[in-house]
C-alpha positions as CSV (number, residue, x, y, z in Angstrom):
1,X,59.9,-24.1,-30.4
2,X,59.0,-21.0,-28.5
3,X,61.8,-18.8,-27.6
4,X,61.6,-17.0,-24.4
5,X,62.9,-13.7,-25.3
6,X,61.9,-11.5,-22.1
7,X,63.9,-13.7,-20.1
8,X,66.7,-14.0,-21.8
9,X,67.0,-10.3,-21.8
10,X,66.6,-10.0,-18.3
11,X,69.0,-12.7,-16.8
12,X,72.4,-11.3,-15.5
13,X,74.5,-13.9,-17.6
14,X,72.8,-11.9,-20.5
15,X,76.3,-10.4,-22.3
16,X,77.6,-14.4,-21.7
17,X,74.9,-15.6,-23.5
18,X,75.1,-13.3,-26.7
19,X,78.4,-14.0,-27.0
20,X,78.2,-17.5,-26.8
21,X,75.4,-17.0,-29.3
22,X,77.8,-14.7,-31.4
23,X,80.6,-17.7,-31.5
24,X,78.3,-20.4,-32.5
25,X,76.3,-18.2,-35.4
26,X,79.7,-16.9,-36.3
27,X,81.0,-20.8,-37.0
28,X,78.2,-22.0,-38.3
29,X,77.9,-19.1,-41.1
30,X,81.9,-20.3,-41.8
31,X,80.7,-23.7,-42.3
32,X,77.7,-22.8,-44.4
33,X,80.3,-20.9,-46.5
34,X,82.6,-23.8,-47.0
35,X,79.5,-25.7,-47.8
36,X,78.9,-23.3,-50.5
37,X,82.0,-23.6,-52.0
38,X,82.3,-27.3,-51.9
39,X,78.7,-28.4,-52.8
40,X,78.4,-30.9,-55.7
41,X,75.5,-30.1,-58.3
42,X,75.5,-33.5,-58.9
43,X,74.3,-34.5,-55.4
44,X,71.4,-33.2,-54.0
45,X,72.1,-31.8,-50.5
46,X,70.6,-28.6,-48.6
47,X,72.7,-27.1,-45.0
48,X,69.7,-26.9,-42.6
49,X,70.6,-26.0,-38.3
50,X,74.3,-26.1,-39.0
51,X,74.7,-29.5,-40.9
52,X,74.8,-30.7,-44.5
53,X,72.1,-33.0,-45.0
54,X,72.7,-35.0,-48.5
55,X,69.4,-36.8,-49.9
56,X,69.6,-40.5,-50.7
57,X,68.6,-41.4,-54.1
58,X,64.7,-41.1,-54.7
59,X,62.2,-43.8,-54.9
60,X,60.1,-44.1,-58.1
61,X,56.8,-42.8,-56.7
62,X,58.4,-39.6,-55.5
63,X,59.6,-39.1,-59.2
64,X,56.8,-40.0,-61.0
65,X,54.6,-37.3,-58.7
66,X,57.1,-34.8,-59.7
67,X,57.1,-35.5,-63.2
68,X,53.0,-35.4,-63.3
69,X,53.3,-32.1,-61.5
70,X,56.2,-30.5,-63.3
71,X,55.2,-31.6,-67.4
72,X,52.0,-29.6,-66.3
73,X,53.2,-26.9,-64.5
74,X,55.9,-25.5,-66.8
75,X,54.1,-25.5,-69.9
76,X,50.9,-23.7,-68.2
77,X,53.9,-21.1,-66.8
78,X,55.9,-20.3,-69.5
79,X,53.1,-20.1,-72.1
80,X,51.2,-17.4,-69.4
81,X,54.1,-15.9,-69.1
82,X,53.4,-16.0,-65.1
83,X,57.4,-16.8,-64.3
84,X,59.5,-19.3,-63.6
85,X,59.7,-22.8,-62.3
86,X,62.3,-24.9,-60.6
87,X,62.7,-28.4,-59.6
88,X,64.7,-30.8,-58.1
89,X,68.5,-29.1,-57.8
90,X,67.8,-25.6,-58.0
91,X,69.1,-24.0,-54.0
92,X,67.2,-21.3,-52.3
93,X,69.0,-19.7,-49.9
94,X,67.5,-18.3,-46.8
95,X,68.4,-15.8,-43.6
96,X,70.0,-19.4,-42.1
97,X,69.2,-22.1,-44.0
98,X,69.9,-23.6,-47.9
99,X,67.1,-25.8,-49.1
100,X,66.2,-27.7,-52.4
101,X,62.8,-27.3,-52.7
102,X,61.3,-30.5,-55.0
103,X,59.1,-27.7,-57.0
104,X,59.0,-24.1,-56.9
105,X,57.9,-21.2,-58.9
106,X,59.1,-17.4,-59.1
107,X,56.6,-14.7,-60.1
108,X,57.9,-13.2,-63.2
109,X,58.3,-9.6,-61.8
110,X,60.9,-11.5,-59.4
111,X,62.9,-13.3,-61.9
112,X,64.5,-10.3,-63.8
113,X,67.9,-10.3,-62.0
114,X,68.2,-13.7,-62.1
115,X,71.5,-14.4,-63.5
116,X,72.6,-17.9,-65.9
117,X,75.6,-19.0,-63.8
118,X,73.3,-17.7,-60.2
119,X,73.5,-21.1,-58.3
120,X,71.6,-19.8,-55.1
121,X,67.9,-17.8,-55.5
122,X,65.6,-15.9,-52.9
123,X,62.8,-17.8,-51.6
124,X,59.7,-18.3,-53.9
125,X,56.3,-17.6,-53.8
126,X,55.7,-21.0,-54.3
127,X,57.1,-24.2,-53.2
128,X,56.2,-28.0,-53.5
129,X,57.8,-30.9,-51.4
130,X,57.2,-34.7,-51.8
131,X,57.1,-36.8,-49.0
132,X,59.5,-39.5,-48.3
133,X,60.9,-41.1,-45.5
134,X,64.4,-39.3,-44.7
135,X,62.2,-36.0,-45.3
136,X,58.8,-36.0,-43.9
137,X,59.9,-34.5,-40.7
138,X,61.8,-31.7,-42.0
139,X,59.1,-30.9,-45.0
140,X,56.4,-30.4,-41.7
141,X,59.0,-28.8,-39.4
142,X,62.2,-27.0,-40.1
143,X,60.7,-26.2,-44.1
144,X,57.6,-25.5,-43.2
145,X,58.3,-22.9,-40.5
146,X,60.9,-21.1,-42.4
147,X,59.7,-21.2,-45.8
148,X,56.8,-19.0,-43.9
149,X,59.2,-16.7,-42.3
150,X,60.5,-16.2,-45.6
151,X,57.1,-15.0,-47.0
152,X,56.4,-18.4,-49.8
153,X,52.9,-17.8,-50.0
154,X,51.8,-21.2,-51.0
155,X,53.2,-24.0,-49.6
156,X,51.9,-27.9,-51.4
157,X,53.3,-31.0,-49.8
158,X,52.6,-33.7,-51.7
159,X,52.2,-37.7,-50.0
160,X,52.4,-39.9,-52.7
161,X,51.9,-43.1,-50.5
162,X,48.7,-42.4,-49.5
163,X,48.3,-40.1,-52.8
164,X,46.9,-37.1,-51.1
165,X,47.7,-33.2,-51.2
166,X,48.0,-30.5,-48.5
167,X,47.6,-26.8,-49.5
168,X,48.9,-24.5,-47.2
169,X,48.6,-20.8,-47.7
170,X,50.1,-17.8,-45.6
171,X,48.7,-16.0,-42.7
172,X,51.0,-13.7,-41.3
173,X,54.3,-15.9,-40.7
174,X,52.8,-18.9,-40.3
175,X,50.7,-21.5,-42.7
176,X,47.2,-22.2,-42.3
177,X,45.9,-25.9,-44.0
178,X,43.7,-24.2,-46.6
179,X,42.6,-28.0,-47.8
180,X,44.3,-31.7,-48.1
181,X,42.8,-33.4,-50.8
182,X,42.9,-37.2,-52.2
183,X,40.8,-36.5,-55.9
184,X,39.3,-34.0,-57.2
185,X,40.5,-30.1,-58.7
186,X,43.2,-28.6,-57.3
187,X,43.5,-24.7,-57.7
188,X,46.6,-22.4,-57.1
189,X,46.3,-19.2,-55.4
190,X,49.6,-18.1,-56.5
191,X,49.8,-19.5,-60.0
192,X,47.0,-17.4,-61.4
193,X,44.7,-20.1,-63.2
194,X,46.6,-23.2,-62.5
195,X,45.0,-26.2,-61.5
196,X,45.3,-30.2,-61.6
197,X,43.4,-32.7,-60.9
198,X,44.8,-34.5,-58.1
199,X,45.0,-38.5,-59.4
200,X,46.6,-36.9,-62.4
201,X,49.8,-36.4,-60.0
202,X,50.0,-39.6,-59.0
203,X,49.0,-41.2,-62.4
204,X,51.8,-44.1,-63.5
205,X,51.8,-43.4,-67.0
């Protein structure tokens, strides 16, 4: 959505508008607070626009894709010594927004202040989401916008129905497709020398 800035600025209920603005940032930031403090870690749920969106429990393929992705990632990672990796119920927290990203991975440079009881990070260089249903929408839209805005550098959604990849990569604040693939060699650009074969992620076993 395209704000219209000039014309805000220049219509005479201006002062009405920013405070009306002011009211309704000021009570969603209250909620997003008591959302903070009453979040379960057992349940999966991110605060997106001002409401608490819990995630139904997720359906085999989505797992399995995750697990393909994830037993390869982490060793590759930690054995380069490239960062860190997170999956599944790790928050990031953003300028508005709290999101559970279903992979994402830290630079190790970034990962030196990370604390052991943090329960909120900074946005990644690197995120993953796997399409379902109840999420499709918001990985494209809401996630996708503001996971640029936030300066993740590499963005992979995952569609393991019709088992295919995208691989976005940053230009400016935006994403640009870089490829979407359904077999062949998948290569990072942030995740110096990772790659996977694509069928391998949505292997069975």
């Amino acid at each position: 959505m395209v704000i219209d800035k000039e014309k805000i600025l220049k219509a005479v209920e201006f002062k009405r508008i920013l405070d009306e603005l002011n009211e309704a940032w000021n009570d969603e930031q209250r909620r997003r607070h008591e959302f903070w403090a009453e979040v379960d870690e057992g349940v999966k749920a991110e605060f997106i626009l001002g409401e608490i969106i819990y995630h139904s429990p997720i359906y085999g393929r989505h797992w399995m894709a995750s697990t393909q992705l994830t037993r390869r990632l982490i060793p590759y990672v930690y054995d380069h010594k490239l960062g860190m990796v997170a999956y599944e119920k790790v928050m990031i927290r953003l300028t508005r927004n709290d999101f559970e990203p279903d992979v994402c991975f830290w630079r190790q440079e970034e990962v030196t202040d990370f604390d052991d009881k943090q329960s909120a990070f900074p946005a990644p260089n690197f995120i993953v989401e796997i399409l379902s249903d109840s999420t499709k929408k918001r990985d494209y839209g809401i996630k996708k916008t503001d996971y640029a805005l936030h300066g993740v550098e590499e963005y992979w959604i995952i569609d393991p129905v019709n088992e295919t990849v995208e691989q976005y990569l940053l230009s400016g604040i935006a994403y640009e497709l870089s490829q979407k693939l359904r077999e062949g060699s998948l290569a990072s650009e942030v995740i110096t020398g990772f790659s996977i074969e694509v069928k391998d992620i949505f292997a069975k076993a």
